[in-house]
C-alpha positions as CSV (number, residue, x, y, z in Angstrom):
1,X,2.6,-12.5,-5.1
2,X,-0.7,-14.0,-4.2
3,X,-4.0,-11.9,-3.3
4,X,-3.6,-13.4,0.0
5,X,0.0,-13.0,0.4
6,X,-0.4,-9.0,0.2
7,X,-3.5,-9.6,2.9
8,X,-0.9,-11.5,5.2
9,X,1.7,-8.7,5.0
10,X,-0.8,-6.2,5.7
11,X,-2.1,-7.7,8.8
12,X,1.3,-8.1,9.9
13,X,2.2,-4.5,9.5
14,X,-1.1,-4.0,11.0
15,X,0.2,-5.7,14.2
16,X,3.5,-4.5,14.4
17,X,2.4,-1.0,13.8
18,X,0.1,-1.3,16.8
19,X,3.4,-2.6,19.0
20,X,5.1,0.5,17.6
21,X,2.7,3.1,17.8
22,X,-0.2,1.9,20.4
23,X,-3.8,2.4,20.4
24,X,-5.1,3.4,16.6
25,X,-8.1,5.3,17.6
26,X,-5.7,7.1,20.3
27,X,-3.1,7.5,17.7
28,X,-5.1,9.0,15.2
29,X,-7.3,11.4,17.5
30,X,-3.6,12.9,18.1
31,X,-3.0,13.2,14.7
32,X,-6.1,15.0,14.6
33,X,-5.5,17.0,17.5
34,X,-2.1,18.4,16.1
35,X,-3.7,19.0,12.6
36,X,-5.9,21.3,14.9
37,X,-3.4,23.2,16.7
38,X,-0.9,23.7,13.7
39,X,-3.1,24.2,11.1
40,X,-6.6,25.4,12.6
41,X,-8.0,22.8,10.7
42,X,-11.0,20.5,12.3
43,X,-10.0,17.1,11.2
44,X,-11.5,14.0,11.3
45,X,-9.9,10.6,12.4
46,X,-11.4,9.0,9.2
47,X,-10.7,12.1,7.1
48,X,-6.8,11.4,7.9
49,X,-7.1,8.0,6.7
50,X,-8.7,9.2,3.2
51,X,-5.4,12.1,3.1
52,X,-2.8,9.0,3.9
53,X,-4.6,6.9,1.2
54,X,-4.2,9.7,-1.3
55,X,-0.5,9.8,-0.1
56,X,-0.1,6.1,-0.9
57,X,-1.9,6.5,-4.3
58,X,0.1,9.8,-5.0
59,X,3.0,7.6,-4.7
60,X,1.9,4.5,-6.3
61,X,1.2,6.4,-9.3
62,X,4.9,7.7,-9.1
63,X,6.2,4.2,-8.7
64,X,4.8,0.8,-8.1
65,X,6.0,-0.6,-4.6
66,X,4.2,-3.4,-2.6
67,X,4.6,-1.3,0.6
68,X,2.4,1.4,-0.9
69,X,-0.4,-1.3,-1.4
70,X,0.2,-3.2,2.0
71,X,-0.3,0.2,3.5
72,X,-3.6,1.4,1.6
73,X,-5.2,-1.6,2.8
74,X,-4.5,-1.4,6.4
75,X,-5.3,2.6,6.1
76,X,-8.8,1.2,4.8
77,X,-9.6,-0.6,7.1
78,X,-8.7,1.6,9.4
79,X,-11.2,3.7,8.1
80,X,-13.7,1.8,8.1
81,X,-13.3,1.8,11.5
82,X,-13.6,5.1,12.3
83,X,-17.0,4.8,10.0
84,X,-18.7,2.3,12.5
């Protein structure tokens, strides 16, 4: 696969995820907001994205699977979103 195919799939994901789950920034201020109320823990939108990346490296280092690295790209650029 090309460098440019993987970029493709990403943004695809990227789109349908957004069909699926709506707003990001909405999405992930709820993720944050239940980290708070089950855990007590003060989370970050962009600290989320740096724990799902380790998830998808965790799991890459397991096994290789192009889902793993079409997902750590879109959840960087999410962050670098959240770090605007």
């Amino acid at each position: 696969m090309k460098y440019w195919d993987t970029l493709t799939e990403a943004a695809k994901i990227a789109e349908e995820r957004q069909e699926s789950y709506g707003n990001i920034e909405e999405n992930f201020k709820e993720i944050s907001d239940i980290s708070k109320s089950m855990f007590g823990l003060e989370v970050s939108e962009a600290e989320i994205c740096k724990v799902m990346i380790a998830v998808k490296v965790a799991r890459q280092k397991h096994k290789h699977k192009d889902d793993n690295i079409v997902d750590m790209i879109n959840y960087i650029a999410i962050l670098n979103q959240f770090l605007k």
